[in-house]
C-alpha positions as MATLAB code, in Angstrom:
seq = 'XXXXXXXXXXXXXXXXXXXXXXXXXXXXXXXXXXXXXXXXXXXXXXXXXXXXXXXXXXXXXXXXXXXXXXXXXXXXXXXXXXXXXX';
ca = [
      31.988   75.695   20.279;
      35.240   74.950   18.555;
      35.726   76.383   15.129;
      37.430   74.462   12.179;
      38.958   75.947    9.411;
      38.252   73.142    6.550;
      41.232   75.388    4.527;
      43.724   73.619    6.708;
      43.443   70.007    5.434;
      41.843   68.527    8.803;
      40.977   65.180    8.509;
      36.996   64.033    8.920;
      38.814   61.834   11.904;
      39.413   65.107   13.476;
      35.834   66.668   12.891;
      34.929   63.694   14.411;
      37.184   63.888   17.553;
      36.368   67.560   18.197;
      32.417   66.658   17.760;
      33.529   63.824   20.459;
      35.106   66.464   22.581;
      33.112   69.157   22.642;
      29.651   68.096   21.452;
      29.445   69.971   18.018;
      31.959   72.211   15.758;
      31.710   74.748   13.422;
      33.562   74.702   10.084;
      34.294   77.774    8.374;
      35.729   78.407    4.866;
      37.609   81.767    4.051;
      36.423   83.051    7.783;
      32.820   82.083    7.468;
      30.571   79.741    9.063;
      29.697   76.967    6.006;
      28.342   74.132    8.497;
      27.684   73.190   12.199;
      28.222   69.338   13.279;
      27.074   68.352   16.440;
      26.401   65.254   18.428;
      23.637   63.371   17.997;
      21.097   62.905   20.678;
      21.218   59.599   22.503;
      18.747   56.852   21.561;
      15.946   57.007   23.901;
      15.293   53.235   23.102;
      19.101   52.583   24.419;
      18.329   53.499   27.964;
      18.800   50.708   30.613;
      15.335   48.844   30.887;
      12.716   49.998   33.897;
      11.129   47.785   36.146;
       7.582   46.951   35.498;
       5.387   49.043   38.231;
       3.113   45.808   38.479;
       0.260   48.048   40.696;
       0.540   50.543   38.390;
      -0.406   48.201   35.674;
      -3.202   46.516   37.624;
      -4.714   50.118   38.180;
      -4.589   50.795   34.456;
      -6.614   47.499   33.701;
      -8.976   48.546   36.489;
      -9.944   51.642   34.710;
      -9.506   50.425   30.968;
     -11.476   47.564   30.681;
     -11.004   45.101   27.581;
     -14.089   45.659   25.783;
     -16.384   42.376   25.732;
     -18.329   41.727   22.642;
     -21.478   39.131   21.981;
     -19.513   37.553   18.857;
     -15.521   36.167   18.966;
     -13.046   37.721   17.283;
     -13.181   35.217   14.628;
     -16.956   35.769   14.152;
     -16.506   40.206   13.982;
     -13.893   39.090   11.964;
     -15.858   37.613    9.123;
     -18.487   39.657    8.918;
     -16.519   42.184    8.014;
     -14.782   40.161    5.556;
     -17.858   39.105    3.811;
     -19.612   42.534    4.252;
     -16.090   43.769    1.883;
     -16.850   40.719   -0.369;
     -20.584   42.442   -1.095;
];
């Protein structure tokens, strides 16, 4: 890990291209360690989008079965609205 002496007027541009470079830098002040910057972890939610394992998907369904109820939605729905109204 690269070590940065903030004492010799480096530029946050700098930090930034040593962070770049080697993934995270330590800045010291008067020969001591003051701060570590590193890299931040890629966004998981960036990644390149998967196929859809359609059988996979079918067996899930086939083992977690939507729930069927007597009533619709609508009905469950307000009852429990009028049983908060009580």
């Amino acid at each position: 890990m690269e070590r940065i002496d903030i004492s010799d007027d480096r530029r946050v541009a700098d930090l930034v291209e040593a962070v770049e470079r080697d993934g995270a830098v330590e800045i010291v002040r008067d020969g001591v360690v003051v701060a570590t910057v590193a890299a931040r972890e890629p966004d998981v939610s960036a990644r390149e989008p998967q196929p859809i394992d359609i059988a996979e998907l079918e067996r899930f369904h086939a083992e977690h079965p939507m729930p069927r109820f007597e009533k619709s939605w609508g009905e469950l729905l307000r009852e429990m609205r009028d049983e908060d109204d009580h």
